[in-house]
C-alpha positions in Angstrom: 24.2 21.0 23.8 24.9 20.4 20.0 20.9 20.1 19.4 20.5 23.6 21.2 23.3 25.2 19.2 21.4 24.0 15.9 18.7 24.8 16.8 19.6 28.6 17.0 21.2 28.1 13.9 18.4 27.4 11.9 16.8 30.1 13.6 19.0 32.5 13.2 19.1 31.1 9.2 15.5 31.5 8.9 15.2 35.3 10.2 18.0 36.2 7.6 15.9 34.8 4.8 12.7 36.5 6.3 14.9 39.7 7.1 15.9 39.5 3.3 12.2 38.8 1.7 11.4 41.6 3.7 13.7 44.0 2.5 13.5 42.9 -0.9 9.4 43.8 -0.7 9.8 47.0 1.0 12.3 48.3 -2.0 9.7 47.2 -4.6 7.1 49.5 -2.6 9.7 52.2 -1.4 11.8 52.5 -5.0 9.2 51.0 -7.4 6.0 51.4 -6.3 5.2 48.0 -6.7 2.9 46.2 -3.9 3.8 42.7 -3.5 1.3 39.8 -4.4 -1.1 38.3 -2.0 0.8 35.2 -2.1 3.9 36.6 -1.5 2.7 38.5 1.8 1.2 35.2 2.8 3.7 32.8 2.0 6.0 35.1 4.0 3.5 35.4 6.9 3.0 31.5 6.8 7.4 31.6 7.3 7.0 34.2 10.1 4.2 32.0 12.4 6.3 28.7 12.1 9.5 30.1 13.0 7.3 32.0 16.2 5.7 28.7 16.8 9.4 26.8 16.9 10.8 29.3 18.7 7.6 29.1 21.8 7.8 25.0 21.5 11.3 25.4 22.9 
């Protein structure tokens, strides 16, 4: 049950980080009008498929 319990953890660690990259690039649109870097969007989009691809496996 502990492996379970961490497992949700680290999920739950990973969408705050996400949830925070996220908010961080929509103020630089919304407030600065800054579009984020290519790398940026895919480095975060890269993040967002292997969470989704830990959280199907299980």
């Amino acid at each position: 049950m502990t492996d379970i319990n961490n497992k949700k953890e680290d999920v739950k660690m990973h969408l705050k980080d996400l949830r925070s990259e996220l908010k961080r690039m929509h103020l630089a649109v919304t407030e600065e009008l800054l579009l984020p870097e290519p790398e940026d969007v895919k480095a975060l989009m890269s993040k967002m498929d292997l969470l989704l691809n830990a959280i199907e496996n299980n």
